[in-house]
C-alpha positions as a printed Julia matrix, in Angstrom:
70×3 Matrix{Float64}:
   0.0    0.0     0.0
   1.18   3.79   -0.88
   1.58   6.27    1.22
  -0.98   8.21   -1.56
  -3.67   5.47   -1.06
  -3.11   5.76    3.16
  -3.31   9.18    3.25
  -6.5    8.87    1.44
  -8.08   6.31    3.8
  -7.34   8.59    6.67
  -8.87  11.0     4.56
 -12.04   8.88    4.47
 -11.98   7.98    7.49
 -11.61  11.22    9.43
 -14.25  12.44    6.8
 -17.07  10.27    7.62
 -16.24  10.71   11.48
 -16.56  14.76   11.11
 -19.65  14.56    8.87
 -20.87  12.1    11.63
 -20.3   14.45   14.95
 -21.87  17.41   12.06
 -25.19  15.9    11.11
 -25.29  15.13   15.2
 -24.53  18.49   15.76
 -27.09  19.59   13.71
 -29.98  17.74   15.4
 -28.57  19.73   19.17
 -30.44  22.17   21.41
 -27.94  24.77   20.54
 -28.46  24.78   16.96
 -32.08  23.78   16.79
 -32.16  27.65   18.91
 -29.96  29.39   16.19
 -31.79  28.22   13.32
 -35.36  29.32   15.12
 -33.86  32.53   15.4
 -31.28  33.31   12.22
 -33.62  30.44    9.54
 -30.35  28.49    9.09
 -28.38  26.01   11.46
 -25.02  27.25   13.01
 -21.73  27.82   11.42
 -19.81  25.48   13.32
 -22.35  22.47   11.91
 -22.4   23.69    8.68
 -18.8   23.87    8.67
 -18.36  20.24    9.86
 -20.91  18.91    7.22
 -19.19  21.08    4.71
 -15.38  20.13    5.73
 -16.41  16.36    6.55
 -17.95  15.5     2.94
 -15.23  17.54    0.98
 -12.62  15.4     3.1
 -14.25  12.03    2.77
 -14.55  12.76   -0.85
 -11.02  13.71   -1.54
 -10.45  10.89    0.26
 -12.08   8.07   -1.39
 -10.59   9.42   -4.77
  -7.17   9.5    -3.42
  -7.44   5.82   -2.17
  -8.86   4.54   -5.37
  -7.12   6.77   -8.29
  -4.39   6.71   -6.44
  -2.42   3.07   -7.82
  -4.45   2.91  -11.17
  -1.81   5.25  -13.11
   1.59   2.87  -12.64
């Protein structure tokens, strides 16, 4: 195994954990209170959706494109 294709499952990996604790976050007290009040669900759990599916993403590309070109 490359050290491309195990950066990329780490990649995965950490992705799917972050967009994990997000889509938690985004069923909380705290943000069910900021989206009553601003229509939209707090930065911090958008950010964490947001950050957590662009990593997973990058992530299963690098650990599947990754050995293909050799």
């Amino acid at each position: 195994m490359n050290a491309q294709r195990s950066v990329g499952i780490v990649l995965l990996v950490g992705g799917g954990i972050l967009l994990a604790f997000g889509l938690d976050a985004s069923n909380s007290f705290a943000s069910d209170v900021t989206e009553a009040f601003t229509g939209s669900p707090s930065d911090r759990t958008m950010w964490m959706i947001v950050l957590g599916a662009a990593a997973a993403v990058a992530g299963l590309f690098m650990a599947t494109v990754s050995g293909r070109s050799r």
